[in-house]
N, CA, C and O atoms as a printed pandas DataFrame, in Angstrom:
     atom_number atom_name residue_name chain_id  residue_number  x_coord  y_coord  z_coord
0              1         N          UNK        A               1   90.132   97.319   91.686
1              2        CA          UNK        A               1   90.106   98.749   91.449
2              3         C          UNK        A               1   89.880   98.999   89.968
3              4         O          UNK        A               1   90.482   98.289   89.163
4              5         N          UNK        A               2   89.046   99.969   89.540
5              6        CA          UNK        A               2   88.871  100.600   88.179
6              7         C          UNK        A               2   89.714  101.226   87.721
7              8         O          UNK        A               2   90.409  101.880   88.498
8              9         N          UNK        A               3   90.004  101.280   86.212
9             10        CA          UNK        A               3   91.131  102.426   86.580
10            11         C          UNK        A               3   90.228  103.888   86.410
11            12         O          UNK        A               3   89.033  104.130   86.236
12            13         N          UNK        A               4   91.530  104.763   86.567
13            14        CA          UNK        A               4   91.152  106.390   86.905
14            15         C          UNK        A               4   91.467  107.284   85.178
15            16         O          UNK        A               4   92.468  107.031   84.509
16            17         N          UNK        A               5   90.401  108.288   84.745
17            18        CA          UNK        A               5   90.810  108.528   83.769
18            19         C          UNK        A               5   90.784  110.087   84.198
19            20         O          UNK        A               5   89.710  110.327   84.749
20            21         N          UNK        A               6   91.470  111.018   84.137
21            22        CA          UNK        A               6   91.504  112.431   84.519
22            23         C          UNK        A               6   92.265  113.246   83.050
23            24         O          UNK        A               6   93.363  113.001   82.550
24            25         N          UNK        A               7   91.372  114.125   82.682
25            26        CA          UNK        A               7   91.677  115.198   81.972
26            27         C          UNK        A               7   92.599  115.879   81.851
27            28         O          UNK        A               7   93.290  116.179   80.877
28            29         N          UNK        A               8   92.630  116.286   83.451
29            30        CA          UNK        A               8   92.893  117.747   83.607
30            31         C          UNK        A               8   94.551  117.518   84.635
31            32         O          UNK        A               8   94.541  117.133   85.805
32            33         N          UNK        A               9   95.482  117.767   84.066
33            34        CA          UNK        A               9   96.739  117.847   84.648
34            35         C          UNK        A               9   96.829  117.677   86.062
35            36         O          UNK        A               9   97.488  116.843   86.683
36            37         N          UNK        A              10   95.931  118.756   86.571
37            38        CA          UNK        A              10   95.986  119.367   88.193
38            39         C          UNK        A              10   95.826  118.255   88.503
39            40         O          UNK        A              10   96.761  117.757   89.130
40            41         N          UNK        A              11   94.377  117.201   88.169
41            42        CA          UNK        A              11   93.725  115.630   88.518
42            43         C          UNK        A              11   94.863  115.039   88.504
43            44         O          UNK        A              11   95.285  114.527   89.540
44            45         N          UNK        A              12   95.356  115.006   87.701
45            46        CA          UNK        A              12   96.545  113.419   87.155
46            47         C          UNK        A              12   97.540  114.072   88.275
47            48         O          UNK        A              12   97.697  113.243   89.172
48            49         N          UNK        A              13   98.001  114.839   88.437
49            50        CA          UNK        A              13   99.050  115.181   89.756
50            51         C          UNK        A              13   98.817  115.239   90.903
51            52         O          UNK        A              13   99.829  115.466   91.565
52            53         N          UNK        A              14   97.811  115.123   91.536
53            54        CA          UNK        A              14   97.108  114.882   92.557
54            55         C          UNK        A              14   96.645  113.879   92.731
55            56         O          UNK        A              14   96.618  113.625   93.935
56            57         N          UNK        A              15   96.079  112.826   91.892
57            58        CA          UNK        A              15   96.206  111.463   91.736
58            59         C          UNK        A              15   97.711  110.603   92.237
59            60         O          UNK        A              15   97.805  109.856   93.210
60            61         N          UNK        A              16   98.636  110.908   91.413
61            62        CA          UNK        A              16   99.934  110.442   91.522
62            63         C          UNK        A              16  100.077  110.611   92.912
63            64         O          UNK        A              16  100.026  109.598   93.609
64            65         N          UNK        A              17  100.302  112.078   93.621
65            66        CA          UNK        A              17  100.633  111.931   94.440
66            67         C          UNK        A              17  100.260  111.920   96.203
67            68         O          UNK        A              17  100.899  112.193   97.219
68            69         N          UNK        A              18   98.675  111.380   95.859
69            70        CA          UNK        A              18   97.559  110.376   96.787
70            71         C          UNK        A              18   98.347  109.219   96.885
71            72         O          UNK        A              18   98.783  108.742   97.932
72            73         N          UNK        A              19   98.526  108.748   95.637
73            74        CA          UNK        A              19   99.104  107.292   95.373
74            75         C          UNK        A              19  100.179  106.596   96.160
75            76         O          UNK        A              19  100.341  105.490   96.674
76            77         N          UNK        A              20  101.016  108.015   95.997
77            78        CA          UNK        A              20  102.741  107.615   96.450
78            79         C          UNK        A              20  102.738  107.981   97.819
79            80         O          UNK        A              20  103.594  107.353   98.442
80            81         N          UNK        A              21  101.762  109.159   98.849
81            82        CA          UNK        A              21  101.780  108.726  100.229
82            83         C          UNK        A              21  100.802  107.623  100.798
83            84         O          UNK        A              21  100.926  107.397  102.002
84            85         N          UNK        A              22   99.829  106.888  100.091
85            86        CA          UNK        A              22   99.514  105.775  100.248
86            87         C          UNK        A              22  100.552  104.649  100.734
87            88         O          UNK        A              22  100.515  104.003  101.781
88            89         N          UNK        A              23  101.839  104.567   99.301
89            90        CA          UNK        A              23  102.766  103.786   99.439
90            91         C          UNK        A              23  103.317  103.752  100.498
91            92         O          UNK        A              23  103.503  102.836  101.299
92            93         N          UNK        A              24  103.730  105.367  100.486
93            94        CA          UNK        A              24  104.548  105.719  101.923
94            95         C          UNK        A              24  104.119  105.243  103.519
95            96         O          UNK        A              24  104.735  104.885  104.523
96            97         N          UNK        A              25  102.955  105.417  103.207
97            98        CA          UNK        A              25  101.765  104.911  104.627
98            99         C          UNK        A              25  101.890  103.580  104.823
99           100         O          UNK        A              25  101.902  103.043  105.930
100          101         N          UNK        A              26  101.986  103.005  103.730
101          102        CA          UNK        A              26  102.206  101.645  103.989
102          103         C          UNK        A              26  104.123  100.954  104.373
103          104         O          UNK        A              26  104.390   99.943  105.023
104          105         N          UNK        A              27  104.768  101.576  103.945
105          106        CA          UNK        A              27  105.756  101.241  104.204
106          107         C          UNK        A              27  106.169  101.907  105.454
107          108         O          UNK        A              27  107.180  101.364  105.900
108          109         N          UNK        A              28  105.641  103.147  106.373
109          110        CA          UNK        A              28  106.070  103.223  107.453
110          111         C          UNK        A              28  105.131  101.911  108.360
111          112         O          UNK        A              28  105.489  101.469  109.453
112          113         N          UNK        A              29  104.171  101.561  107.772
113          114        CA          UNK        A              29  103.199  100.649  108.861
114          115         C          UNK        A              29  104.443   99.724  108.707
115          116         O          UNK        A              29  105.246   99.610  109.633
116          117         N          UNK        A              30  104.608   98.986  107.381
117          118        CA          UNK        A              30  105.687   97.670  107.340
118          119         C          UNK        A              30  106.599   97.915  108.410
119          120         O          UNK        A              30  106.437   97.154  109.364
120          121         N          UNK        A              31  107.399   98.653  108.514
121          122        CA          UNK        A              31  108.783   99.274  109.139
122          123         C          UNK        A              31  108.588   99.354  111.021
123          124         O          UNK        A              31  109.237   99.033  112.016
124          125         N          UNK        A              32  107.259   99.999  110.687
125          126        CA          UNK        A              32  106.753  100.315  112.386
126          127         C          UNK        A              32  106.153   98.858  113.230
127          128         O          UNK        A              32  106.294   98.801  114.451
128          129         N          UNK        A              33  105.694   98.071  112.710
129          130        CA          UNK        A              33  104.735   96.866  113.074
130          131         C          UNK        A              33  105.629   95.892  112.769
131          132         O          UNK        A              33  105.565   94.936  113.542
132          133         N          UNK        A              34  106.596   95.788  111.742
133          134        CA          UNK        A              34  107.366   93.958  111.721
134          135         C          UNK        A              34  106.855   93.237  110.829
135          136         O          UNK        A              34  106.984   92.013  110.805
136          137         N          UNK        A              35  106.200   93.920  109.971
137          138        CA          UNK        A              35  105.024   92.603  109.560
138          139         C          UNK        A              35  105.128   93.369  108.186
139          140         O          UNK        A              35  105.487   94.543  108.106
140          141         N          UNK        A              36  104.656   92.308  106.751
141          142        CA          UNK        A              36  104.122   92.849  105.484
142          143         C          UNK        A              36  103.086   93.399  105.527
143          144         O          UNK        A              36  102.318   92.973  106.390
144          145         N          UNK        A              37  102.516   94.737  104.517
145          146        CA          UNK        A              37  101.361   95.033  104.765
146          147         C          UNK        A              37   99.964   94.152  104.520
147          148         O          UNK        A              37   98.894   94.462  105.045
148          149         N          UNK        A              38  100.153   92.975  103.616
149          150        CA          UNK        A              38   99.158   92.696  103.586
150          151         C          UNK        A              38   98.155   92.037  104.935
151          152         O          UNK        A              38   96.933   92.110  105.070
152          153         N          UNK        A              39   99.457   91.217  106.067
153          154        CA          UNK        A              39   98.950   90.715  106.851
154          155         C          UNK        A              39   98.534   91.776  108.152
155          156         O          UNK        A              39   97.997   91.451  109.211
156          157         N          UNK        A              40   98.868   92.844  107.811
157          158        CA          UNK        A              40   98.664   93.961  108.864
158          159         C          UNK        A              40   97.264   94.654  108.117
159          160         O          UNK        A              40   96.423   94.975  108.957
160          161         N          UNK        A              41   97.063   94.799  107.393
161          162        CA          UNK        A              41   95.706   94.824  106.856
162          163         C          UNK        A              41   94.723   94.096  107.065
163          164         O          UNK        A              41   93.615   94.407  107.501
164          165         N          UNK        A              42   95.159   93.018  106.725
165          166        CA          UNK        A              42   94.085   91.307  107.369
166          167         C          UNK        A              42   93.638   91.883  108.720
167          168         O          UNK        A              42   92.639   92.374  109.245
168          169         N          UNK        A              43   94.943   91.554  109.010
169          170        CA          UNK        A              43   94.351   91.829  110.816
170          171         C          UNK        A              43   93.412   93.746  110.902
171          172         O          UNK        A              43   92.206   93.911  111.086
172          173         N          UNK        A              44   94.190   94.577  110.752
173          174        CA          UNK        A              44   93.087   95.737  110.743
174          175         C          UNK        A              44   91.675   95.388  109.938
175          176         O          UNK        A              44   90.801   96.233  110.133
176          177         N          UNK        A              45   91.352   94.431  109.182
177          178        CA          UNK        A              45   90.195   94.444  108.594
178          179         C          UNK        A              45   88.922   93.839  109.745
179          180         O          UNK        A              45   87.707   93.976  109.598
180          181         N          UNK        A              46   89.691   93.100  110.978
181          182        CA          UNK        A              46   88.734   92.806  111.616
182          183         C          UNK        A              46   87.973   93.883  112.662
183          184         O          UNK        A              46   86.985   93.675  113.365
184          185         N          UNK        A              47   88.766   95.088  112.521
185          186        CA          UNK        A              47   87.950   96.346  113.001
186          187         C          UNK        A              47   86.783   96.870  112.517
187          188         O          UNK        A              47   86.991   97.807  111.747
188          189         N          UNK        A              48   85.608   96.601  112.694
189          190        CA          UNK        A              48   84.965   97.309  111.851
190          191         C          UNK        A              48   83.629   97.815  112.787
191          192         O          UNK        A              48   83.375   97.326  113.888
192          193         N          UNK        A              49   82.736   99.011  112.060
193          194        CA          UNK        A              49   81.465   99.331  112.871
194          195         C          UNK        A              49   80.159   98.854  112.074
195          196         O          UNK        A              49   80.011   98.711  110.860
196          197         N          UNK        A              50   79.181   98.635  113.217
197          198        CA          UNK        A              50   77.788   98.445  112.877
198          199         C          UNK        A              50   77.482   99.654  113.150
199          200         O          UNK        A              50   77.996  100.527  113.849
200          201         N          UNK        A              51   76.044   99.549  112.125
201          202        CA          UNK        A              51   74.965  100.543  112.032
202          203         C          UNK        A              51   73.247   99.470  113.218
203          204         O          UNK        A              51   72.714   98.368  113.347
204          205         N          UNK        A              52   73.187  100.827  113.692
205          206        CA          UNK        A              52   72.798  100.080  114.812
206          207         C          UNK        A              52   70.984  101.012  114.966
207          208         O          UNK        A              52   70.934  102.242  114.929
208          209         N          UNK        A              53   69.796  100.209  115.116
209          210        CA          UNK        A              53   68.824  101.126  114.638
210          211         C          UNK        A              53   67.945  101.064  116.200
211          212         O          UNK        A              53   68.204   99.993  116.750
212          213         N          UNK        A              54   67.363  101.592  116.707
213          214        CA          UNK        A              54   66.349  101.307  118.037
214          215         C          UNK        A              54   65.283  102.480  118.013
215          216         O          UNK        A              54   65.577  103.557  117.493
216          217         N          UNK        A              55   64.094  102.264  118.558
217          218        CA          UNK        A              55   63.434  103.171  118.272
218          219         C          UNK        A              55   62.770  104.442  117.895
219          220         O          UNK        A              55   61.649  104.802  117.536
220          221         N          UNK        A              56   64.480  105.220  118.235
221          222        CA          UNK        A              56   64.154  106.505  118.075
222          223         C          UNK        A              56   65.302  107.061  117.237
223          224         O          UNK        A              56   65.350  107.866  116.307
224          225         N          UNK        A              57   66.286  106.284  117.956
225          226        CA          UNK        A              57   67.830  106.564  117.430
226          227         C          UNK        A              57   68.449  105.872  115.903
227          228         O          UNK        A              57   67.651  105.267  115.186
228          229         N          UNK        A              58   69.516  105.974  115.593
229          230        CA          UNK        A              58   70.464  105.340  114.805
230          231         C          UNK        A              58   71.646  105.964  114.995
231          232         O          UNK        A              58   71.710  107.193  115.033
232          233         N          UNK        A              59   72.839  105.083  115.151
233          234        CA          UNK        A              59   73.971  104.941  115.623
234          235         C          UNK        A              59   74.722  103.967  114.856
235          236         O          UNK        A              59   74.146  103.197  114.088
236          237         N          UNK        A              60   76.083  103.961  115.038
237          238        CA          UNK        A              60   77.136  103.380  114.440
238          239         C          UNK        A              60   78.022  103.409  115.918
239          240         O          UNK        A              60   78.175  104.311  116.742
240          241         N          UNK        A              61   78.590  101.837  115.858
241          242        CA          UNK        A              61   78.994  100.997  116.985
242          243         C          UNK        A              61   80.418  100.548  116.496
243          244         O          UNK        A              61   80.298   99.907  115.452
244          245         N          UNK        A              62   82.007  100.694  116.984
245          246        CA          UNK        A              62   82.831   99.787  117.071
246          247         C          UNK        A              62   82.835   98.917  117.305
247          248         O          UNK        A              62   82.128   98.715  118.293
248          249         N          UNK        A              63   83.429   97.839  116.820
249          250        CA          UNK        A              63   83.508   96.230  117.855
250          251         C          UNK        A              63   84.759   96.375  118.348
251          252         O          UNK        A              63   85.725   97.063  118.020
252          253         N          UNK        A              64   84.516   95.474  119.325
253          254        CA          UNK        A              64   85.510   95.478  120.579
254          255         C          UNK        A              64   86.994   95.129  119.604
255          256         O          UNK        A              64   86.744   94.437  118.617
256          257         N          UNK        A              65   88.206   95.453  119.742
257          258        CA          UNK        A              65   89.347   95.302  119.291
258          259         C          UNK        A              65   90.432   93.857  119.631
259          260         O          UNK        A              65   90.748   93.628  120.798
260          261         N          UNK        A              66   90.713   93.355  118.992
261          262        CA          UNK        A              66   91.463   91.812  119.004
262          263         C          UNK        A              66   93.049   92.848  119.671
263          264         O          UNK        A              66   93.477   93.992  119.521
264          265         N          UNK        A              67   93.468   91.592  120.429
265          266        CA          UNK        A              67   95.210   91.712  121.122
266          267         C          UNK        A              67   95.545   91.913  119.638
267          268         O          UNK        A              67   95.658   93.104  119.927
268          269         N          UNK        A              68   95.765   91.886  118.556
269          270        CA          UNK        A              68   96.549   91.828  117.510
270          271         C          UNK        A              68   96.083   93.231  117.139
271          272         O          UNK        A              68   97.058   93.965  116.978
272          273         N          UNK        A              69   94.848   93.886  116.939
273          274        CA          UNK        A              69   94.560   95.152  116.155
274          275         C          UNK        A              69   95.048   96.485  117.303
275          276         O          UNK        A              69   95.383   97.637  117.028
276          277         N          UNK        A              70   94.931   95.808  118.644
277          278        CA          UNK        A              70   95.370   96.487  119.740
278          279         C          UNK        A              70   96.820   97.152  119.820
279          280         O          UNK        A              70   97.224   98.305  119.971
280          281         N          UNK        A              71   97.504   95.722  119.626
281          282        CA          UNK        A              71   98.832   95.800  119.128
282          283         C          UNK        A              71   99.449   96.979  118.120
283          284         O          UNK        A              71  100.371   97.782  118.264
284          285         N          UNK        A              72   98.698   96.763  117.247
285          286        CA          UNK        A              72   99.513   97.724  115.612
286          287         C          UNK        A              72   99.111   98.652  115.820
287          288         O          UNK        A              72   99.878   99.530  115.425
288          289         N          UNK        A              73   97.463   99.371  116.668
289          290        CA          UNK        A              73   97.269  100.790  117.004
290          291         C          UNK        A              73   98.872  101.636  118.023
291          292         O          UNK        A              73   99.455  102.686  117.754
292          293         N          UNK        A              74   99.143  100.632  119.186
293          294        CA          UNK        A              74   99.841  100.613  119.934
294          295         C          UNK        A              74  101.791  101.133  119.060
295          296         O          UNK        A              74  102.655  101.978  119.297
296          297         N          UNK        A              75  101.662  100.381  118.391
297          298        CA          UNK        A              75  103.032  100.514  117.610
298          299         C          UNK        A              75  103.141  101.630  116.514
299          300         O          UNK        A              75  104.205  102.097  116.106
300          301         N          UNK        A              76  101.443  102.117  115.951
301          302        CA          UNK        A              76  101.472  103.089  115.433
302          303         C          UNK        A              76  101.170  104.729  116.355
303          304         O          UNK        A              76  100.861  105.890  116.086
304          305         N          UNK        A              77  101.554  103.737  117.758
305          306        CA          UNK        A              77  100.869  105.141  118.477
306          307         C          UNK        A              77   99.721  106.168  118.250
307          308         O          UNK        A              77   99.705  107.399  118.256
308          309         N          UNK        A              78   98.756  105.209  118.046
309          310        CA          UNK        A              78   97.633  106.021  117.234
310          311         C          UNK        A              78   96.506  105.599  117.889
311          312         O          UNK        A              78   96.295  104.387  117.955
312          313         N          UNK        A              79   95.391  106.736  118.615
313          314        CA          UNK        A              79   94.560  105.907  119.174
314          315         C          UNK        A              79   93.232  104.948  118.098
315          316         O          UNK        A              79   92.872  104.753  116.937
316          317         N          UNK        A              80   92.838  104.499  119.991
317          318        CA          UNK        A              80   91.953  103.811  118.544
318          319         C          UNK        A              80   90.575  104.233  117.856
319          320         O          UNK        A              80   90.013  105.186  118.395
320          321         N          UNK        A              81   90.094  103.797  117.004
321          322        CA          UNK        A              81   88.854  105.092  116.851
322          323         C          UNK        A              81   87.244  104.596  118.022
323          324         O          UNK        A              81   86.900  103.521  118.513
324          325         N          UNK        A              82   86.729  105.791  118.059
325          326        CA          UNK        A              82   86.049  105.965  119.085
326          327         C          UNK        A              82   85.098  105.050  118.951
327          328         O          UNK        A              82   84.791  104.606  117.845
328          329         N          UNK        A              83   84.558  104.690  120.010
329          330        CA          UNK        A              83   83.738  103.260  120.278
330          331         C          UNK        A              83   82.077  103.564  119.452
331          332         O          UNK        A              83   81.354  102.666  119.020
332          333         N          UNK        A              84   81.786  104.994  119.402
333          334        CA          UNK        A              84   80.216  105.560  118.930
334          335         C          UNK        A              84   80.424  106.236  118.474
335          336         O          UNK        A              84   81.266  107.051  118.851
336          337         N          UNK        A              85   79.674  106.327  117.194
337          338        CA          UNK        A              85   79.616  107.347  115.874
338          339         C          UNK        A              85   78.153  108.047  115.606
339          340         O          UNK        A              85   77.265  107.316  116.047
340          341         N          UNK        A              86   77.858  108.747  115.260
341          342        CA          UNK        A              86   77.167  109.621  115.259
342          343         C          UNK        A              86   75.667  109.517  115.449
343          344         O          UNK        A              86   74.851  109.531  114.527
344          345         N          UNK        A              87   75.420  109.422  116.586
345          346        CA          UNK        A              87   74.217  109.227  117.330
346          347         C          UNK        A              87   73.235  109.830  116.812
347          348         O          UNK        A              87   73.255  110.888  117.442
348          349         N          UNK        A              88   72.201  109.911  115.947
349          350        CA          UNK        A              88   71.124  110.460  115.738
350          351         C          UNK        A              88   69.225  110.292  115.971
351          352         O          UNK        A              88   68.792  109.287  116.534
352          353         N          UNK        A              89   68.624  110.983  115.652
353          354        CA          UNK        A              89   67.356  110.783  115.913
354          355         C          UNK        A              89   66.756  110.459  114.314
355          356         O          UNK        A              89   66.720  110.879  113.157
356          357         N          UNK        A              90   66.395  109.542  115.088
357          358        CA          UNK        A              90   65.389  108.759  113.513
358          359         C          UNK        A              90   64.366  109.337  112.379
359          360         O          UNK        A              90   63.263  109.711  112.780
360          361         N          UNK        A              91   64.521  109.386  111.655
361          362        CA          UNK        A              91   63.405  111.005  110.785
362          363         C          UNK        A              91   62.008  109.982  110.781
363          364         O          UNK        A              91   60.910  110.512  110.613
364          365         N          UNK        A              92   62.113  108.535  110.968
365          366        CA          UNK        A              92   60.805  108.046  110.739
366          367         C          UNK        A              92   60.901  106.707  111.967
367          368         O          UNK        A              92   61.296  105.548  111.842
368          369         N          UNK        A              93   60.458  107.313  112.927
369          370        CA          UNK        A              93   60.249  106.358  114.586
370          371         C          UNK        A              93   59.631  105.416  114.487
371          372         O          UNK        A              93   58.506  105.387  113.987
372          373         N          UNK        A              94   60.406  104.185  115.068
373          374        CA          UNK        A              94   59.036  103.414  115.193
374          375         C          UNK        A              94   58.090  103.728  115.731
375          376         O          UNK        A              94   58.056  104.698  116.487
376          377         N          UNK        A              95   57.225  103.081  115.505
377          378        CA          UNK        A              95   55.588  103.164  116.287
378          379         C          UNK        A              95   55.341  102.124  116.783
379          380         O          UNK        A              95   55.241  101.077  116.143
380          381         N          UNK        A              96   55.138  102.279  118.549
381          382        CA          UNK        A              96   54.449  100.874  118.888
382          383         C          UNK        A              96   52.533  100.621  118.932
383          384         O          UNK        A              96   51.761  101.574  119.041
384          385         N          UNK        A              97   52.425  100.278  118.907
385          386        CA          UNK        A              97   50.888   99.651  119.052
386          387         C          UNK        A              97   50.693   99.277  120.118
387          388         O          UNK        A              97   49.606   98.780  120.410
């Protein structure tokens, strides 16, 4: 991380206190899941989406979810995020020949 340089009071207090429900976020995950955050992170890091391109479209794809990322959604009672993201039409189509 870089650090942050802010001017303006309002910034620097709103900064701070991004910061400290960050913390907080993380210490209800610790508390809720059993686990330190770093290894509950590990494991959420294997969630992730592709960008996905086909002839007309472009889309963004979930991958399928591990028993472990399943798990900590489950304990955070939180669903999980949606399998397709924002489906669009291509501004420049392929062309077949």
């Amino acid at each position: 991380m870089s650090p942050m340089f802010h001017r303006l009071a309002d910034r620097v207090e709103a900064h701070v206190k991004i910061c400290v429900l960050a913390l907080l976020i993380e210490r209800v995950v610790e508390l809720t899941c059993e686990q330190p955050w770093p290894r509950v992170r590990e494991i959420l890091r294997t969630l992730q989406i592709s960008e996905y391109h086909t002839e007309n479209f472009q889309f963004f794809q979930r991958n399928l979810p591990t028993s472990k990322v399943s798990d900590i959604f489950k304990k955070l009672e939180t669903p999980l995020p949606k399998r397709v993201y924002n489906i669009s039409t291509r501004s420049d189509p392929v062309k077949t020949v």
